[in-house]
Phi, psi and omega in degrees: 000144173242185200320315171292342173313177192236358170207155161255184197202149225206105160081009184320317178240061156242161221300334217276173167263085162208152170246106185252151218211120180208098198283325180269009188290287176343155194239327229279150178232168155293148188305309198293307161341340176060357171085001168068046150083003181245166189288152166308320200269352187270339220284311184312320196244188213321315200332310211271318166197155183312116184282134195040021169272004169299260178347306182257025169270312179298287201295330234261327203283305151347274204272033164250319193058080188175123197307157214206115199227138170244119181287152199266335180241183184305118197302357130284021145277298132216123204287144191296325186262057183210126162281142197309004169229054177239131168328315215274321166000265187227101223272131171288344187229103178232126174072040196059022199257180149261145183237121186314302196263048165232352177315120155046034169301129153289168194284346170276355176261352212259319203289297193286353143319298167311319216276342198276298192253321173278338168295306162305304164346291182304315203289308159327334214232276196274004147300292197296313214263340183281327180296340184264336155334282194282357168290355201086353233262155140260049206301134177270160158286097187228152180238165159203145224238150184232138156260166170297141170291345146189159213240113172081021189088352188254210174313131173328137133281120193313310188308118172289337164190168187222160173252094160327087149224180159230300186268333219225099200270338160353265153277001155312302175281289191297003166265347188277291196318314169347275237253300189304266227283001153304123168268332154289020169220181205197089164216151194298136174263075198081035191212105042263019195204110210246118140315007167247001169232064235256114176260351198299164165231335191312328170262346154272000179257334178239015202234266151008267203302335182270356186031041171268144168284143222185149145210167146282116162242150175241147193227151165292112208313323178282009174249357198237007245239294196234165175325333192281293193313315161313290178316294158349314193261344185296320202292303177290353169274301153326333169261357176292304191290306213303313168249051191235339177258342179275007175303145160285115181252106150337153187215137186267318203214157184206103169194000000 
């Protein structure tokens, strides 16, 4: 890949049917951007990208022995899971933050944004998913994603990770089933953030719509905050995961 690319790619050829998706890793801006006018410290928090879903996307893909495409730059520059006429897209405002350089974009920069870093990303995403197509292959979709221990000032969140999903219980459910009886951890069923009421757009445009089997997953940020935790979830996902993705799954529809 080169410097300029808008994801890395992690594990290309590796064997599992599985595809991993990690739309927020990155913090990182392009040098012309300037960091969009923000302090470094602001650059540090959730605002700018999902904290450790980099990290246990890189181990995870590993130890799936499975490819793995990460977006490369900061989910304010534009975010990967927002369809690009969505506000939230490339935001004037996040978390109460001002982001300077998203302030009165002319429309010719919001067009070459899309076309530089979001477009590819996806298109890279329905390669990988037609390539396991024409092998036969039924692959699951999975992303992963990180939250706050709490938002905006309100209430803790318990959950120690959550489980995504909407219509398509395949995989969902038997990882929800996994995972709840570990008893030192705590997860959501569609929590802290429910796929059913969906801003998201990567699972429903490569998951939903693709009629493939998908979830989301989400980790709590403070459990995933350094490298041992990154490993950690990585580790408990993977045994979680390994036989729930080598099941033969059906596809009603694919394209």
């Amino acid at each position: 890949m080169a410097a300029t690319d808008p994801f890395d790619t992690v594990n290309p050829n590796g064997k599992a049917p599985v595809l991993l998706l990690c739309d927020h890793a990155s913090n990182a801006m392009p040098p012309r951007y300037k960091g969009l006018g923000l302090a470094a410290a602001d650059l540090e928090r959730h605002i700018a990208y999902d904290i450790g879903a980099g990290g246990v996307t890189r181990h995870l893909a590993k130890l799936l022995d499975a490819p793995a495409l990460l977006g490369r730059w900061s989910r304010l520059l534009i975010d990967l899971n927002r369809d690009p006429n969505d506000p939230s897209s490339m935001p004037e405002v996040s978390d109460e933050t001002p982001i300077p350089g998203n302030r009165n974009m002319p429309p010719a920069e919001r067009t070459a944004r899309i076309a530089r870093y979001f477009t590819p990303y996806h298109r890279a995403i329905e390669e990988r998913l037609q390539a396991f197509h024409k092998r036969l292959v039924v692959p699951c979709v999975i992303a992963v994603h990180s939250f706050t221990p709490q938002m905006n000032g309100g209430e803790p969140r318990p959950w120690h990770a959550g489980i995504l999903w909407d219509k398509d219980p395949r995989l969902a459910r038997p990882l929800l089933n996994t995972l709840r009886p570990q008893r030192d951890i705590e997860v959501g069923d569609n929590e802290p953030y429910s796929a059913r009421n969906p801003v998201g757009y990567t699972m429903a445009h490569h998951g939903t719509r693709t009629g493939l089997p998908h979830a989301s997953i989400e980790i709590r940020q403070d459990q995933i905050a350094d490298a041992a935790g990154q490993k950690a979830w990585a580790e408990r996902l993977s045994r979680a995961l390994k036989p729930l993705v080598a099941k033969q799954y059906k596809v009603e529809r694919f394209s």
